[in-house]
Every structure is written in C-alpha cells, then in structure tokens.
C-alpha positions in Angstrom: 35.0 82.8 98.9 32.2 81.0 97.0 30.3 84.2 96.6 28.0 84.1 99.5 27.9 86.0 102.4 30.1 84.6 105.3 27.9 86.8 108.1 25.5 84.7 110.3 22.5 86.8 111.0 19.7 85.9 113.4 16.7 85.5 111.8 13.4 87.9 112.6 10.9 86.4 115.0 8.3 84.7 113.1 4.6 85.4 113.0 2.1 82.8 114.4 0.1 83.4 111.1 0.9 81.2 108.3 3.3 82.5 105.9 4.1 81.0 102.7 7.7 79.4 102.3 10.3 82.7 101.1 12.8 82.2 98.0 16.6 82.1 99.1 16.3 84.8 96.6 14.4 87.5 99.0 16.3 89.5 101.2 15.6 89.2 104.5 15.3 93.0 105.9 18.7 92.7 107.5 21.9 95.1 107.1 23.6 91.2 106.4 21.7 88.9 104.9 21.4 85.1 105.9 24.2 82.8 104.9 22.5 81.1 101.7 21.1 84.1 100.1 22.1 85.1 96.9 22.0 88.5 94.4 19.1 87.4 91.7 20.4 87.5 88.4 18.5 90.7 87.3 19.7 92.8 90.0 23.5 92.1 89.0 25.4 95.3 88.4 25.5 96.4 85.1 29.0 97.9 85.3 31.5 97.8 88.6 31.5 101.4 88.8 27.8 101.9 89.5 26.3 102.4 92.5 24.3 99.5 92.1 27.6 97.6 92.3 28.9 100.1 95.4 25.7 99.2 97.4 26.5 95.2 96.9 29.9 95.3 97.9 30.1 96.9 100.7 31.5 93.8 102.4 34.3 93.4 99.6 35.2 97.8 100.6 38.8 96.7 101.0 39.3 94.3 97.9 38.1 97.1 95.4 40.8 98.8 93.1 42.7 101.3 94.5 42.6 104.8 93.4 45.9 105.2 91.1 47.7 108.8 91.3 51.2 109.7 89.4 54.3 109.2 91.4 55.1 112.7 90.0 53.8 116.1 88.6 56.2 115.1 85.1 53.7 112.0 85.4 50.5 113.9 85.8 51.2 115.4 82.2 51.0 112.3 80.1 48.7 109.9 79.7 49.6 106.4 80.9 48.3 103.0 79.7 48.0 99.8 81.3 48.6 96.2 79.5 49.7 92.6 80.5 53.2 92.4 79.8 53.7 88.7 80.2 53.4 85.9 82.2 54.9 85.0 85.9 53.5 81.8 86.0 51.9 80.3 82.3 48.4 78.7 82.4 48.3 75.8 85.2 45.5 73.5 85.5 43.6 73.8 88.5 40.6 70.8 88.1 38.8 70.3 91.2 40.2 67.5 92.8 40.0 66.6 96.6 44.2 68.2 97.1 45.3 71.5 97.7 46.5 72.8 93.9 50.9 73.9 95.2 52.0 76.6 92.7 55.1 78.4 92.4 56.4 81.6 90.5 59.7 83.9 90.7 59.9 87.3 90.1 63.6 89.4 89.7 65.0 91.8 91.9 64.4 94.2 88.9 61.1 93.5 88.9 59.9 93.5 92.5 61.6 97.3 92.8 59.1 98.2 89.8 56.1 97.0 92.0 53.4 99.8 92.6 52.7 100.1 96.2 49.5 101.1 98.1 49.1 103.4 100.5 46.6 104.5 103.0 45.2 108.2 101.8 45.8 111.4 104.7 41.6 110.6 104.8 42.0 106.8 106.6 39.2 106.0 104.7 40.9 105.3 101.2 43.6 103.8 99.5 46.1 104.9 95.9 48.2 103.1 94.2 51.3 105.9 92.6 51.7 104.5 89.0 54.8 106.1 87.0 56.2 105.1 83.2 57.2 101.2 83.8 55.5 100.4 87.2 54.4 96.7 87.6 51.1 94.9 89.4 50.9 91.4 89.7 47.7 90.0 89.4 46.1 86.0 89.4 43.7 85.6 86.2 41.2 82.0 86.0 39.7 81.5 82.2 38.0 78.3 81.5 40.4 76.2 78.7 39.8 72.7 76.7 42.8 71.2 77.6 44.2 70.3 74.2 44.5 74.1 73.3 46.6 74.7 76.4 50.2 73.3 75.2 50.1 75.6 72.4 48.7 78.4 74.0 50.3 82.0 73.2 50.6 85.0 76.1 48.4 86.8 73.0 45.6 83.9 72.8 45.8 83.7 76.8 45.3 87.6 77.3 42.5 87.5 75.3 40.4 84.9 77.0 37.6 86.4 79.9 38.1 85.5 83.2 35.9 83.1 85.0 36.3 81.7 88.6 35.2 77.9 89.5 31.9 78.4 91.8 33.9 77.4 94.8 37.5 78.1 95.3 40.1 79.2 97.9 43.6 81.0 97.1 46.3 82.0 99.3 49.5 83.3 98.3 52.7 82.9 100.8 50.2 82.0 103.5 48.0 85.1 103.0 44.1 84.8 101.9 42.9 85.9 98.6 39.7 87.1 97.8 37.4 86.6 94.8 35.8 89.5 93.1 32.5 87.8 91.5 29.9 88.8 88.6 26.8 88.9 90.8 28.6 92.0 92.4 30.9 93.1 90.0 29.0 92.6 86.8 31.9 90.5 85.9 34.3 87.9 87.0 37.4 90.1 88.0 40.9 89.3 88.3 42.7 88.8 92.0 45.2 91.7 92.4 48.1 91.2 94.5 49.5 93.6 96.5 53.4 94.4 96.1 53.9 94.2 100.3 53.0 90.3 100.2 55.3 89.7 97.2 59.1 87.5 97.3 61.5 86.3 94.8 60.2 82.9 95.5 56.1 82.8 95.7 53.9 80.0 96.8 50.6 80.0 95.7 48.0 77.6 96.6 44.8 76.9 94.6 41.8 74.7 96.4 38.7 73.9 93.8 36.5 71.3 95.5 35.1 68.3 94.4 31.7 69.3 94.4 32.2 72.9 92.3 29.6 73.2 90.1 30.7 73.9 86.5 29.9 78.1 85.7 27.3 78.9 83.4 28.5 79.9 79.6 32.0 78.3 79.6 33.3 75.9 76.9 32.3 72.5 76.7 34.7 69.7 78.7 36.7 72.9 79.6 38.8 72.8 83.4 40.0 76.2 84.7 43.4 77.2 84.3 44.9 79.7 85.9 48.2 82.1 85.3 49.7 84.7 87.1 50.4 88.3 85.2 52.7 91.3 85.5 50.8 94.6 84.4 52.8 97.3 83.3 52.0 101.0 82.9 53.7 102.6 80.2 53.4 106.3 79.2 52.4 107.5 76.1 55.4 108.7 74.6 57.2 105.0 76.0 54.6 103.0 73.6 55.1 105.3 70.8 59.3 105.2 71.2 58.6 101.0 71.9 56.9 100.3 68.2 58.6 102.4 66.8 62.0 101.0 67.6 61.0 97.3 68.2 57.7 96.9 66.2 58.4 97.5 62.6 57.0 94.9 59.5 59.0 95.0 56.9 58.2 96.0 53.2 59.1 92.5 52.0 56.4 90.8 54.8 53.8 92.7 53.6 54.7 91.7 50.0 55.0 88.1 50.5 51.5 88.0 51.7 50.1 90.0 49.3 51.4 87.4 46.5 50.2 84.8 48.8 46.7 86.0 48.8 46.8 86.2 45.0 48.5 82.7 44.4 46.2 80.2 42.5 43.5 78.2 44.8 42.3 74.8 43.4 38.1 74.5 43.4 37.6 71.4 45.8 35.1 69.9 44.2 36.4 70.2 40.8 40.2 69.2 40.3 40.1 71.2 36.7 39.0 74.8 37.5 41.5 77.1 39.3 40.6 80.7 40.8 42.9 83.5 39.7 42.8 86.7 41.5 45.4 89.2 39.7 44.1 92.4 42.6 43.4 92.7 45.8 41.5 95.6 48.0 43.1 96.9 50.8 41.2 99.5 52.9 43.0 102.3 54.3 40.0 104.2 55.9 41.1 103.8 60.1 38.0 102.4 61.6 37.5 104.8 64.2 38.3 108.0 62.2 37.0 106.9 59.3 40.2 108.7 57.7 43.5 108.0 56.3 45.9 106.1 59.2 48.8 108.3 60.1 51.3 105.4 62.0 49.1 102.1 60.3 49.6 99.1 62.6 47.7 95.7 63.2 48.6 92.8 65.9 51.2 90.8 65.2 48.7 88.0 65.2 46.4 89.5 62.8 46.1 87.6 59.4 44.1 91.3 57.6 45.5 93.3 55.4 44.1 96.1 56.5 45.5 98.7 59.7 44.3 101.4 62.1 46.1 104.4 62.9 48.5 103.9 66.2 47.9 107.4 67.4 43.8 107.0 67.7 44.0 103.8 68.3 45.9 104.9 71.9 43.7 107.7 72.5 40.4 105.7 72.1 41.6 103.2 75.3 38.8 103.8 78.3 40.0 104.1 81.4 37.9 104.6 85.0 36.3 107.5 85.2 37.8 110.4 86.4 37.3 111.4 90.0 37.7 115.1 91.0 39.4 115.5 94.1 40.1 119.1 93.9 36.2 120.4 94.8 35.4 121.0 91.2 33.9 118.0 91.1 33.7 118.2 87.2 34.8 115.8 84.5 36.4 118.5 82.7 38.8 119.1 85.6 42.3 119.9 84.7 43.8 119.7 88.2 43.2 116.7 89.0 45.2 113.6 87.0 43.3 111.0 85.0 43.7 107.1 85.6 45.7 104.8 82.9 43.7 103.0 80.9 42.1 99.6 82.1 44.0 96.7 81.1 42.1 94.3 79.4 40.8 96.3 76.4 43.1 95.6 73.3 41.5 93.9 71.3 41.9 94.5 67.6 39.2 96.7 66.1 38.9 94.8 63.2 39.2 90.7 64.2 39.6 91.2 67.9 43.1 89.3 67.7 46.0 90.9 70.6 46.5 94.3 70.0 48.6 95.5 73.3 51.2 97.8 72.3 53.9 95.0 72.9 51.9 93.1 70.3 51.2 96.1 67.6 53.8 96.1 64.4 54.0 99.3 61.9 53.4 97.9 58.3 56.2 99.8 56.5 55.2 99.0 53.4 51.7 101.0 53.8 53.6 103.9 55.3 55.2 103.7 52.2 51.4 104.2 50.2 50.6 107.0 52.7 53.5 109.2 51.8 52.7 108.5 48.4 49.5 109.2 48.8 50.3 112.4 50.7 53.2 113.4 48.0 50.5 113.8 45.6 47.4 115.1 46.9 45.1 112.1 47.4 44.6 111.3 51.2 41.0 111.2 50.5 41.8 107.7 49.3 39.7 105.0 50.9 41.2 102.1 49.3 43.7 100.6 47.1 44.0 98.2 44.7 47.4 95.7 44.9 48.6 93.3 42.1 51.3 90.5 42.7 54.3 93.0 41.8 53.4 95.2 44.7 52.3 97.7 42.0 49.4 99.6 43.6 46.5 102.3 42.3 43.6 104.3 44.1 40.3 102.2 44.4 37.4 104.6 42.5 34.6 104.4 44.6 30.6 104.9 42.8 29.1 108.0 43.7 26.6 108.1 45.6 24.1 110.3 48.2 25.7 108.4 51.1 29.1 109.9 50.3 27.9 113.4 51.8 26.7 111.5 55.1 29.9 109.8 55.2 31.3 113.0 54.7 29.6 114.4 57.9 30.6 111.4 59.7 34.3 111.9 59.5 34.4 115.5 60.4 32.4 114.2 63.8 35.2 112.0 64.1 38.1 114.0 63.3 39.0 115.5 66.3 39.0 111.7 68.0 42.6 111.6 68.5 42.8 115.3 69.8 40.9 115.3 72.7 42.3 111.8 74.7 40.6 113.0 78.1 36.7 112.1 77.0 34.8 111.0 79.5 33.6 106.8 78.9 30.5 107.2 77.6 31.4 110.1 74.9 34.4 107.6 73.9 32.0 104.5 73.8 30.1 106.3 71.5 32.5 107.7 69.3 34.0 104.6 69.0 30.5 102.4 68.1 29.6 105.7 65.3 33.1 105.1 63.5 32.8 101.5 63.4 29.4 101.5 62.0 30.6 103.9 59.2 33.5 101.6 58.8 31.6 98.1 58.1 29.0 99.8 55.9 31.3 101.2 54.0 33.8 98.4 53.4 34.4 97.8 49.9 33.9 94.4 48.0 36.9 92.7 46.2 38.5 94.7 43.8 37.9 92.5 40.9 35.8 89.1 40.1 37.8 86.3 39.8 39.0 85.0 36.6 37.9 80.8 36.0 40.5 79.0 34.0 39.8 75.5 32.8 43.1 73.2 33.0 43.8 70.5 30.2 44.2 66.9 31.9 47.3 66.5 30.5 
C-alpha cells in the first residue's frame, strides 16, 4: 500500500570479488524486485497511458481503469461526459495518528441502481465498465488541505484540488482492501475507484495513516490530508445541454449589477482625496479556444470575469482516453468502435481555472442578448465591447495592424474545433494550447483610462 513492492525475492548469489555497495535505486535483474526498491524519479511515467507506465504496473493489472463501453447502440451515438456530481461523504480529516480513522457514508436506493457495473470481457483477460446517460461511480479522492479552509470549503473549491495520498496509508471499505494508485507508476496520484458489487446503503470506510508517514513532497505548508468520497456521473451530450439550459441561466439584471459594480467609485489608499472613476468597461467576446464569437456564452458559477466561452466548444474540447479499436481496424479514425466519456477531472475554467463542470456552468443572458444583436446587424466579427453603467453597450474598434491577417489565419485553423468532437488527444491538446495563445496575445487593454477627481475636504 505504501508504494513498494510487497514481493520477497531471493537475492542473486554474490560474487567473492568485491563489489561496491548498490543504490536501493538499481534494479536488481529480477522479474520482482527486492522489497525496498523504488522507481527513480526520472523514470516515472510521463502519462498513465504509456507503456512506460503499462511496464511498471504490471503488479497493479487488476486496479487499472476498466475499459467503458455504452450500455446500448442509442448510447454509442452520442458522446458522453464524465464529472463529479457531488459529495457522499464531505472532506474528513485523516491526520496520522496511532487509531484506525472509522468513516461512514449512505447512498439511496436511487442511487445504488444507477451504479455502473463491471464485468469480465468474453476474452477472461479484461474488464468494461457499460456507461449510459446518468450512470454513477463512486470513487475515494485524498488532497492535502490547511485546516482552516476546510469549514468553508465548497464541492467546486474541493473538486478542484489534486489528489495526493499520505506516503503510507491503508483503506478498506465494508471489510474489503483498497488499493492505492501512486505517481511513481501512474505519473500521478490517482483516485481509488470503487466498484458498485462492494457498495450498501450504509458504508463503513476505514482510513489508517501511521504515525511515522512522511509528509509528500509539494503539498501546502502545515496542511493534513483530507479525504471525501465522490459520485461520478456520466451525462450525454444532449443531457448537459437540456441541464444549463433549463437549470443554469444568469439573469440580465446579474450581469448588470456587476457591471455597475465594476464601475462604482474606488477610493486611492494612500490618498483619502483622489477617487478613480471608470465610466467603460471592456468585455471580450472572442471564445478562447475558437478565437470567434461564443454561440451559448457561459462561465462557472464561481467565476468573478466578465468575460465567457462558448458552451458548445467548450464540451467538444474535453479529452477523454484514447480510443481503442477493437474492431481489427486498429485505427483512430474508427467509426465502429465507440469512443470513451471524457475523463473527469478536467473542467477547469479556461480563463481563471475556477469549477467549470456542467453542473457548475451558467448562460449569461444578458450577453446572449449582445450576440443576437450583434448577429441582427452584421457585426459578429466583433472582438469586444465597450459597457457603461446604464448597460448601454458599443463595438470595441480595434488598431489595425499586420497581426490581424495572422489572427485571421488562426481562427479559420480553429474553426472547425467544435465540428469534429472525436480528435484524437494530442490533436485536441494542440488545438486547444494554439487558441489560447491567440487569445492572451490578443486580449485587449481597458477600454478607457481612468478619470482622477480631486475631492474638496469639506
């Protein structure tokens, strides 16, 4: 469970010449190595789906992610998406201490006949999970927290933190052993998945961090590991877009008030008689993956920008696993065989990295309201707009310059982006690290300079 090997292996027979004292970091020659050795740093996977990663856990075969097919061919034709939905069991404290840690969560009736289950494949040598529109996993997340941000911790702020496992821990849930998936063999900390056959309406976890557990590298200082227990659902694509559309709409008004909030009068601090006046304020409208006008403009409901990115792209840019052909094309272009959902931990606003999971994303109503404007009369070529107080808006006038025909170039290489939702990782990746380059280069400044008027004392 620490991260070593468990195997004993008997040691080669040693030479009667002298031989200089071997690092615990050499492997020893053997199919298992001894029970101290350990990966070195630089030959940690670079990504879990390597081979570099296959070839180091061999031992862990049975732990890795199961291959997940559609419960149906009406399945197969959409894509799906995966997310955390909420919590089972919030964020728990599990210091090392010298006691066994005695957790306890629920889950409904309604929810446990929503849990995906695995099965063995007709090969014996694999396992699927069958995913369909609103199918649950339950999985065990440990992120490092200072505890004075943990009362007030949101499901959004909790999501958003990267998992990281105590050196030495030991988990069982109703009496059954949990394994930990580590960085040295998965490039990163994973979460621990739990499969639905173990799962009650009453569950009784129990969480054992020794004493002695060293403190991981690269956590926060005088942080303790907490850890929560999440339900992962899988929604299909046409689910997210009926969900925010029915439940996730901002009204005009919101948008408004903090427009005139942005603008209100701000006091200098060092100088009680000097006020700054803003009577404008930018707003980009450019989506920063497309580089072009947002169709459906959303943001996180915990994002304090302005600005949006369109929902449609914004979907269709999610990575998932890479595809695996199991027809005998053995290509990625395959249109036989089904694609995964996406992977769940990647929704992270574009723009400040806040929660952006499709339970988290709101329609601004008031900038759909600009775009059909916008549309109405010609001008969706717009980058930017300028916004008084009133909520009276005009187009932004950008200089002209010779970048504007490479920016040109840019968007049509980004244009079809939306279209084409089956790219393979890389192609996506890059895609994706293009636009936002585009997007921060071309960010425009404040729309005016600030205006400095001196107040009277009396």
């Amino acid at each position: 469970m620490s991260g070593n090997y468990n195997v004993h292996a008997t040691a080669p027979a040693q030479s009667s010449l002298p031989q200089t004292t071997s690092s615990k970091s050499h492997p020893t020659g053997l199919l298992f190595p001894s029970q101290d050795y350990r990966i070195p740093i630089n030959e940690y996977p670079s990504d879990q789906y390597d081979n570099n990663c296959i070839i180091h856990t061999l031992h862990q075969a049975h732990i890795r992610s199961p291959r997940q097919l559609p419960d149906s061919l009406a399945e197969a034709s959409e894509r799906h998406y995966q997310s955390v939905r909420k919590l089972a069991l919030r964020p728990v404290s599990v210091a090392p201490r010298a006691a066994v840690h005695k957790l306890k969560f629920h889950l409904s009736d309604k929810d446990r006949d929503r849990l995906a289950h695995v099965e063995t494949m007709q090969d014996s040598l694999s396992r699927a999970q069958r995913y369909r529109n609103g199918s649950l996993r339950i999985r065990v997340r440990c992120c490092y927290v200072v505890d004075d941000q943990v009362p007030d911790m949101s499901d959004s702020e909790w999501v958003m933190k990267q998992v990281t496992w105590p050196e030495r821990v030991f988990l069982e849930i109703n009496r059954i052993p949990l394994s930990i998936r580590r960085k040295a063999h998965y490039a990163k900390d994973l979460p621990v998945d739990i499969v639905a056959s173990v799962l009650l309406e009453e569950n009784h976890l129990h969480v054992w961090v020794p004493e002695a557990a060293d403190c991981p590298r690269d956590v926060p200082k005088d942080s303790q590991p907490y850890l929560a227990v999440e339900l992962v659902e899988t929604l299909s694509h046409s689910a997210i877009l009926s969900l925010i559309k029915t439940h996730g709409i901002q009204p005009r008004s919101t948008t408004l008030g903090l427009i005139e909030k942005r603008l209100a009068c701000s006091k200098d601090t060092d100088n009680d008689e000097i006020a700054m006046v803003n009577h404008e304020i930018a707003i980009d409208l450019a989506d920063p993956f497309s580089s072009r006008i947002f169709k459906i403009p959303v943001r996180g409901i915990d994002c304090t920008h302005l600005e949006c990115f369109d929902l449609e792209t914004w979907l269709n840019s999610r990575l998932g696993k890479r595809k695996t052909c199991m027809c005998g094309a053995w290509s990625l272009s395959c249109k036989t065989c089904p694609s995964e959902p996406s992977f769940v931990d990647k929704w992270k606003c574009p723009l400040c990295s806040s929660d952006a999971r499709p339970y988290s994303l709101r329609i601004d109503e008031w900038l759909s309201g600009v775009r059909d404007k916008l549309e109405a009369d010609g001008n969706l070529k717009a980058k930017s707009i300028v916004v008084s107080a009133d909520g009276t808006w005009k187009i932004k006038e950008l200089p002209l310059n010779d970048e504007d025909d490479k920016s040109s170039d840019e968007e049509v290489k980004c244009a079809n982006l939306d279209a084409n939702p089956k790219r393979t990782g890389s192609e996506a990746s890059n895609g994706v690290l293009s636009a936002m380059t585009t997007y921060a280069t071309a960010r425009p400044v404040a729309a005016t300079a600030p205006v400095v008027i001196e107040i009277d004392d009396d």
